[in-house]
C-alpha positions as CSV (number, residue, x, y, z in Angstrom):
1,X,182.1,112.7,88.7
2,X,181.2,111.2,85.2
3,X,178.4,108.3,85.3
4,X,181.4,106.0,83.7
5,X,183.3,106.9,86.5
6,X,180.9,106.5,89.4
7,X,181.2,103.8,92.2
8,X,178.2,101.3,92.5
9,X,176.2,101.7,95.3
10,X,177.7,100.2,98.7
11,X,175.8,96.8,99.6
12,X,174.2,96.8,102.8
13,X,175.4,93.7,105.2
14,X,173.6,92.3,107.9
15,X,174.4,90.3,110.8
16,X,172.9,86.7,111.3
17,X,170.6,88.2,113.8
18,X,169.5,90.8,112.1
19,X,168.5,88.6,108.9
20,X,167.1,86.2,111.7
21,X,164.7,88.5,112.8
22,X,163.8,89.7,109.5
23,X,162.9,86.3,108.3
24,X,161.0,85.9,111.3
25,X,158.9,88.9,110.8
26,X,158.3,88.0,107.1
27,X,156.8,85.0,108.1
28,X,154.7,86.4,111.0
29,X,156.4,84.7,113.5
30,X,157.8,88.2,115.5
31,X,155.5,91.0,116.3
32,X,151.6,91.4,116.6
33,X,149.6,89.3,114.6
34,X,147.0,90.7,112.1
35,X,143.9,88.5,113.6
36,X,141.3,90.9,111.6
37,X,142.9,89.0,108.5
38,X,142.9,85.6,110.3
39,X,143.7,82.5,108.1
40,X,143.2,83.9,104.4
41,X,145.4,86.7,105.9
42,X,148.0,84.0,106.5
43,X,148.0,82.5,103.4
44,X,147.7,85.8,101.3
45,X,151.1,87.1,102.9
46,X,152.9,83.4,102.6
47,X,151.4,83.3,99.3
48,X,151.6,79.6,99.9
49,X,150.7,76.7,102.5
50,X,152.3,73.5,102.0
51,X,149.9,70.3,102.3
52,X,150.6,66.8,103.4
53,X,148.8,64.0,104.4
54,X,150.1,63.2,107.7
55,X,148.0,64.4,110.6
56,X,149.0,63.6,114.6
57,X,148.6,66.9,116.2
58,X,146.6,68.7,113.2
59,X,147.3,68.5,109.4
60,X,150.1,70.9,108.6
61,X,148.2,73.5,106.6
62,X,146.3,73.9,109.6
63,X,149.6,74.2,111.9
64,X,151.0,77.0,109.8
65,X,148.1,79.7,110.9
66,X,147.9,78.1,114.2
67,X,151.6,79.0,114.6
68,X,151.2,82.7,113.6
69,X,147.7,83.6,115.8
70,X,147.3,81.1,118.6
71,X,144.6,78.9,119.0
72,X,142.3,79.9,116.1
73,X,139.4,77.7,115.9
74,X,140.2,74.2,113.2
75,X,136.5,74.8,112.1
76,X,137.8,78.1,110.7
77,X,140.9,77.6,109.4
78,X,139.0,74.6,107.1
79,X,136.2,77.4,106.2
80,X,139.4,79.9,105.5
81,X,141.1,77.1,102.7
82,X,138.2,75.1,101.4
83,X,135.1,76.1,99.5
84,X,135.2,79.8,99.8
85,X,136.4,80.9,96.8
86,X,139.2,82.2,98.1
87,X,142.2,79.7,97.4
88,X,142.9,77.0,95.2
89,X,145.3,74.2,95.4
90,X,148.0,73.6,92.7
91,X,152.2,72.6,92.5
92,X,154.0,75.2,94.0
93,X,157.5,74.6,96.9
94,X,155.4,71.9,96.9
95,X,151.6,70.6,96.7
96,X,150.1,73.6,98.2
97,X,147.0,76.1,99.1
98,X,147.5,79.4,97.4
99,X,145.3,82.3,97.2
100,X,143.3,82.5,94.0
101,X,145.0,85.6,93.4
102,X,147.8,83.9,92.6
103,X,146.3,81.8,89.9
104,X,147.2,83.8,87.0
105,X,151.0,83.2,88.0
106,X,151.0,80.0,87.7
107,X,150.0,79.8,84.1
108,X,153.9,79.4,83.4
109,X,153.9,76.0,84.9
110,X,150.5,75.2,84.2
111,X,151.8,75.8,79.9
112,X,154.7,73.7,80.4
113,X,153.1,70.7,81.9
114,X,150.7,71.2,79.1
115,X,153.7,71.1,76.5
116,X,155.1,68.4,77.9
117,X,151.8,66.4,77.2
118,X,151.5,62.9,79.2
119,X,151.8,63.4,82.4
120,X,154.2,61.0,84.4
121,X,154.7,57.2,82.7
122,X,151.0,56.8,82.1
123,X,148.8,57.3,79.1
124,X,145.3,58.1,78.9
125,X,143.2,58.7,76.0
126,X,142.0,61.8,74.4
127,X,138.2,60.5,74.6
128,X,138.7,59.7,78.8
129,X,140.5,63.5,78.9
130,X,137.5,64.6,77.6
131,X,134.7,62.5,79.4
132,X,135.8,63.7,82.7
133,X,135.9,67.5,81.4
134,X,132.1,66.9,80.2
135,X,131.2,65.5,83.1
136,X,132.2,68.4,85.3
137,X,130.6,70.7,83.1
138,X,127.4,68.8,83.4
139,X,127.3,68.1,87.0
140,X,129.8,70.2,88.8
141,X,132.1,69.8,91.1
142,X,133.1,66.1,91.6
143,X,135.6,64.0,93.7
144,X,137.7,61.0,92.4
145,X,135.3,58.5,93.6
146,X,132.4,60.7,92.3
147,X,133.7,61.0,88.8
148,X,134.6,57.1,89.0
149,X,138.4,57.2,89.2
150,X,139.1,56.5,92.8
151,X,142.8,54.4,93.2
152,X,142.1,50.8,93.3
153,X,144.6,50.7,95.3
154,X,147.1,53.1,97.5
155,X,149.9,53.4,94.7
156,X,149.8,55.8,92.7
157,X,150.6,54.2,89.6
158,X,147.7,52.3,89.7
159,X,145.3,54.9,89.1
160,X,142.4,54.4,87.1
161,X,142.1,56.4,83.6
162,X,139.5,58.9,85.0
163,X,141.7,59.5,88.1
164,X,144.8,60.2,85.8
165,X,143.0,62.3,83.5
166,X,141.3,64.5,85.9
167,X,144.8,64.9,87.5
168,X,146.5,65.9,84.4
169,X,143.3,68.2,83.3
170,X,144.8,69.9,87.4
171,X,147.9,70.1,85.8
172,X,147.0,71.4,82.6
173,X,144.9,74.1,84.2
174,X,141.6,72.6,82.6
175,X,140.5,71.7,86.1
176,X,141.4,73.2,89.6
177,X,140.9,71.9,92.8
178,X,139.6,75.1,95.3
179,X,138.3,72.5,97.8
180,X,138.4,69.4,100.0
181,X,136.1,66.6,101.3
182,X,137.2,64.7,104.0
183,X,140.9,65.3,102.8
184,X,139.3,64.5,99.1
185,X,140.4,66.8,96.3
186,X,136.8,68.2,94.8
187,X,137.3,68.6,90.9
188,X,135.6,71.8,89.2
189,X,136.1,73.3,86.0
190,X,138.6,76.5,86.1
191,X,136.7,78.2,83.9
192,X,133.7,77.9,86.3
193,X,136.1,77.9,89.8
194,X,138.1,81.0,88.9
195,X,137.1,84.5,89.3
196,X,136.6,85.4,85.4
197,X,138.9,88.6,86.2
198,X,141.5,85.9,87.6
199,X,140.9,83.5,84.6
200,X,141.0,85.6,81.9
201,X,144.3,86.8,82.5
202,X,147.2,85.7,79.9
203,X,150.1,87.1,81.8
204,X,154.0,86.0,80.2
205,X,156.1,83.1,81.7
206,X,158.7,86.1,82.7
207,X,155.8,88.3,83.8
208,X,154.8,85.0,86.3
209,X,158.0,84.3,87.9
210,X,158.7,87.8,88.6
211,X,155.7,88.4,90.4
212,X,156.6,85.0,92.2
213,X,160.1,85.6,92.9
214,X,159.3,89.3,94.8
215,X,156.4,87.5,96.9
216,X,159.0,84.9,97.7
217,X,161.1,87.5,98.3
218,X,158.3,89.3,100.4
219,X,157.5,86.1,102.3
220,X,161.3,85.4,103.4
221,X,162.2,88.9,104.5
222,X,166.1,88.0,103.2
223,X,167.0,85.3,101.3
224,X,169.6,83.5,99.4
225,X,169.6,82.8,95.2
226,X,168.9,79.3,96.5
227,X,166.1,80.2,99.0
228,X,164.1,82.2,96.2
229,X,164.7,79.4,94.2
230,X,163.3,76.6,96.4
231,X,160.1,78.5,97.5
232,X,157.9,78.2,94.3
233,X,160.4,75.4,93.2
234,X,161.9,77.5,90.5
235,X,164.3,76.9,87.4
236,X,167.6,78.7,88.1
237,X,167.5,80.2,84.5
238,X,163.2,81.3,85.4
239,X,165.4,83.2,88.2
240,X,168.3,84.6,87.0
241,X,165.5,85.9,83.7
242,X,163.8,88.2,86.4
243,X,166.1,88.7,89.7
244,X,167.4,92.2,88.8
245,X,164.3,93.5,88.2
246,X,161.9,92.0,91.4
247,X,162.3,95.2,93.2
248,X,164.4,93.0,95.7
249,X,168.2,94.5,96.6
250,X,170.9,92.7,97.1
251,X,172.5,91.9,100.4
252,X,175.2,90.5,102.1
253,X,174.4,88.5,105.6
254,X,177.8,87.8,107.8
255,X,177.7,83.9,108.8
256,X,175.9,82.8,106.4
257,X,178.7,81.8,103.9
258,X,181.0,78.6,104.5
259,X,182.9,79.0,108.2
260,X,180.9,81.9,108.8
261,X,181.7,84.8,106.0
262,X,179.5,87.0,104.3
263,X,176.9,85.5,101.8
264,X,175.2,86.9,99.0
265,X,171.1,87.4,99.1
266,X,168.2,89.8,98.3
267,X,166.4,91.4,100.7
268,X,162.6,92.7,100.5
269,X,163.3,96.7,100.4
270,X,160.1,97.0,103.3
271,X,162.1,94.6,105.4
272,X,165.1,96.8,105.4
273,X,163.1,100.0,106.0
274,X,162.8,99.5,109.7
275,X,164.3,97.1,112.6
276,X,162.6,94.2,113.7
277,X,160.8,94.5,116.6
278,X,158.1,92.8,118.8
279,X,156.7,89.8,120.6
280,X,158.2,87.1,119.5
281,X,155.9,83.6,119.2
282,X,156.1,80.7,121.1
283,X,155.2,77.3,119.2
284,X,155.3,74.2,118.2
285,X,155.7,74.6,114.2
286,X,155.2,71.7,111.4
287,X,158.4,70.3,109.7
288,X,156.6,71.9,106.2
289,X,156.0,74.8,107.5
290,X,157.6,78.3,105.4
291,X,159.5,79.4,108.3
292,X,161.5,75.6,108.1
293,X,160.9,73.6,105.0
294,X,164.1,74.5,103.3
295,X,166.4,72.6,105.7
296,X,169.6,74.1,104.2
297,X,167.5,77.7,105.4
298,X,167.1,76.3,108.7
299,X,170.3,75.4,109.5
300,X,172.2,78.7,108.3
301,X,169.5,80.9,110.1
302,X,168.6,78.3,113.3
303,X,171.7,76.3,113.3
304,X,169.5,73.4,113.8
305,X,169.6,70.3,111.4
306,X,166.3,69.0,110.8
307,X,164.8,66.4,109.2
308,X,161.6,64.9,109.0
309,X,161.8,60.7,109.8
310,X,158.4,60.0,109.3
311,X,159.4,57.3,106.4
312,X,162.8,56.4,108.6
313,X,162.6,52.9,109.6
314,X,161.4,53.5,113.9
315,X,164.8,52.0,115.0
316,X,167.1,54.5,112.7
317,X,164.9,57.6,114.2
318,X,166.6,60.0,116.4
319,X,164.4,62.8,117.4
320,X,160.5,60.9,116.2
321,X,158.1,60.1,113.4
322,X,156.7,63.9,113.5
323,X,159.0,65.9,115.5
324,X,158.1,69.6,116.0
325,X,160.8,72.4,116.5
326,X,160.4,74.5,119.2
327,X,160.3,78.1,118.7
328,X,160.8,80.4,121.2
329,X,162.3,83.9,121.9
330,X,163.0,83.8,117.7
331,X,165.3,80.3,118.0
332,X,164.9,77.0,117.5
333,X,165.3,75.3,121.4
334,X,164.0,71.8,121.5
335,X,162.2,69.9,119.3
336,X,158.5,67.2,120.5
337,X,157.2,64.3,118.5
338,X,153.4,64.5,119.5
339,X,150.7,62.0,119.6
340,X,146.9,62.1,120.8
341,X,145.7,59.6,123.3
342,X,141.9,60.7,124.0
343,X,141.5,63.7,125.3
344,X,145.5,63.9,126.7
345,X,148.6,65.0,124.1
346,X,151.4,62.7,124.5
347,X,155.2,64.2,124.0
348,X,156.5,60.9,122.7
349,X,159.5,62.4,122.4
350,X,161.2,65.5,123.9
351,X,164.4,67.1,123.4
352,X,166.0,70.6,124.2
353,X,168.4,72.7,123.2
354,X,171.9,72.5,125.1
355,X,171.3,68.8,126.5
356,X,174.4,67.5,125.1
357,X,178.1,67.1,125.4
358,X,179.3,70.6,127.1
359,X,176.2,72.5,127.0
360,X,174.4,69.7,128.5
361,X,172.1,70.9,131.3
362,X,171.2,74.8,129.6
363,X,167.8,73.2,128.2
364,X,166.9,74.1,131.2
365,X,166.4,77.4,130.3
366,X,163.7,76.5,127.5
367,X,161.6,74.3,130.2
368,X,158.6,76.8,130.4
369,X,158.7,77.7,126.9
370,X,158.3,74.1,126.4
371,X,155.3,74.0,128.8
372,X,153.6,77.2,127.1
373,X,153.9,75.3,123.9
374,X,152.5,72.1,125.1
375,X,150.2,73.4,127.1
376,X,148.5,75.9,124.0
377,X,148.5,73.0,121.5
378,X,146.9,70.6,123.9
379,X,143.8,73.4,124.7
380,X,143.9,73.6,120.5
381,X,143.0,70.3,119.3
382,X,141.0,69.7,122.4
383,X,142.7,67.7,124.8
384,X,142.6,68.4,128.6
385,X,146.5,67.2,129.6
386,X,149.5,66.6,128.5
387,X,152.2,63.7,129.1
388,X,155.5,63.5,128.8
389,X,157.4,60.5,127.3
390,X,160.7,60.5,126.6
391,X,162.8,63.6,127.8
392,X,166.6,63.8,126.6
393,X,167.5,65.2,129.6
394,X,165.4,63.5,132.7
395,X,166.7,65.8,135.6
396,X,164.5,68.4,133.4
397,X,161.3,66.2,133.7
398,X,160.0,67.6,137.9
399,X,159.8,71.4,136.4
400,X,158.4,70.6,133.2
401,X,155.5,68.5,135.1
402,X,155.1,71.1,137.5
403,X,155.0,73.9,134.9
404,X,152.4,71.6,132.6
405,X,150.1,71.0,136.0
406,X,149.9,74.2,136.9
């Protein structure tokens, strides 16, 4: 047979479950996890932790480890982000920790925020750009307030000139932020924060998104065109530059198409190599974590649809202001709003899987997966009881209470 005449290679297709379970062992959520590599182990294989400033059971970046190795101590998980040389924080799917390794392939976005120049609506001058940049160099590391350009008051837009400079200079790549006080970013030079090895490296716009796409690609096991684009928040024509030649092979995965056919992705060739296998985690996971923060992702692989309603008005909320997903046996059964009171963690707000319409009665089934949760994320954050608010489905409420006292 000629090569002119040759048939292309036959696509390999996967079932939902099977891309289920791949996904889940990409993110570390099925099988053993590697506690010798701990937190920066985490964030090295994610190759990005999402932050955000709400915090009722923890702060998510410290959710996203506590998900993948049980109840590591908060202390370290801080220790494993901040300070250490080891990460820096910079615009990725979102605002997020990345390992400093990683700095060098951002250098794409970093030039075209530089070629766009200003920076949002405001305008600062050359002369304040350059104050703040000899000021770090003089003293070191500084926060906002340090430096002089704390908000005067909580909107954004009305940031002072140091505060917008020193935030553009973290755009720009001038500055980077490899630490946090108190939830304060802590300015430092780059060219004194980076690794000279890291920071010397001039590495191509198509050489960057490459590298970021296959560690996307890595970190979601199988994914969609529009998964790889939404995990380092990519330009479709920064993806469709390098996609052929990531190293990642393309798919199919029956269901995930529209009423349930076949769908295009890419698959990481290592996840393909052998079957998914293992324990599988039982948690409570943050609405950004990796596993969930694409909520078209979620509901093709979990068929759950989840959204976070923190900024929904209270009386338009269905499920809470914070609601967790429960994950359990490799599916998405329940989801709890939490809230501290002392030393007890309150489920606000509980629902489960299969409390509804004809199905209504099966959450049953998830009751003590419930508890496990509730009970490990109560012990991590230090409380000594749990209580249970609201539950969808109150005939459910004697077994949970027993399973929780227990």
């Amino acid at each position: 047979m000629t090569a002119a005449s040759a048939e292309p290679a036959p696509v390999t297709v996967l079932s939902a479950d099977d891309a289920r379970r791949i996904a889940l062992r990409a993110q570390g959520l099925l099988g053993a996890p590697d506690r010798r590599s701990g937190v920066r182990g985490v964030l090295r294989h994610l190759g990005a932790v999402q932050l955000d400033t709400i915090s009722v059971l923890a702060r998510s970046h410290e959710l996203v480890p506590y998900a993948r190795l049980g109840a590591v101590g908060r202390p370290a998980v801080e220790a494993a982000y901040w300070g250490a040389g080891t990460s820096f924080e910079y615009w990725s799917h979102a605002a997020c920790v990345l390992p400093v390794e990683e700095w060098p392939l951002f250098a794409f976005r970093r030039r075209r925020y530089r070629d766009r120049g200003q920076l949002w609506s405001h305008q600062v001058s050359p002369e304040t750009y350059r104050a703040v940049l000899d000021r770090l160099r003089a003293e070191g590391p500084l926060t906002s307030t340090e430096l002089g350009g704390a908000k005067r008051t909580s909107e954004w837009w009305d940031w002072s000139d140091t505060k917008i400079a020193v935030e553009r200079a973290l755009a720009f790549g001038d500055v980077v932020c490899t630490e946090r006080r108190s939830w304060k970013r802590v300015y430092a030079l780059a060219e004194q924060a980076i690794p000279d090895a890291l920071f010397g490296q001039d590495r191509s716009d198509e050489e960057c998104v490459r590298t970021l796409v296959a560690q996307a690609g890595a970190a979601l096991g199988v994914a969609t065109r529009a998964d790889l684009l939404d995990y380092h928040r990519l330009r479709a024509e920064e993806l469709d530059a390098v996609l052929a030649d990531t190293g990642l092979v393309p798919v199919e995965v029956a269901g995930w198409g529209p009423g349930g056919t076949r769908a295009a992705a890419w698959a990481d060739p290592a996840a393909l190599a052998t079957a998914p296998r293992g324990r599988h985690r039982t948690t409570l996971l943050s609405p950004f974590d990796s596993l969930i923060w694409d909520r078209a992702r979620t509901e093709r692989i979990f068929g759950m649809t989840h959204r976070l309603e923190a900024y929904t008005p209270k009386y338009k909320r269905v499920h809470g202001y914070f609601a967790m997903p429960l994950l359990a046996g490799g599916r998405l059964v329940g989801r709890v709003d939490p809230a501290r009171e002392g030393r007890t963690l309150v489920a606000r707000q509980v629902s489960l899987a299969g409390e509804h319409g004809r199905e209504r009665g099966r959450g049953a089934r998830h009751v003590e997966a419930l508890a496990t949760a509730l009970r490990e994320a109560a012990a991590w954050v230090g409380c000594d009881g749990v209580r249970v608010g609201a539950l969808h489905d109150e005939r459910l409420r004697p077994t949970l209470e027993k399973l929780l006292a227990d």
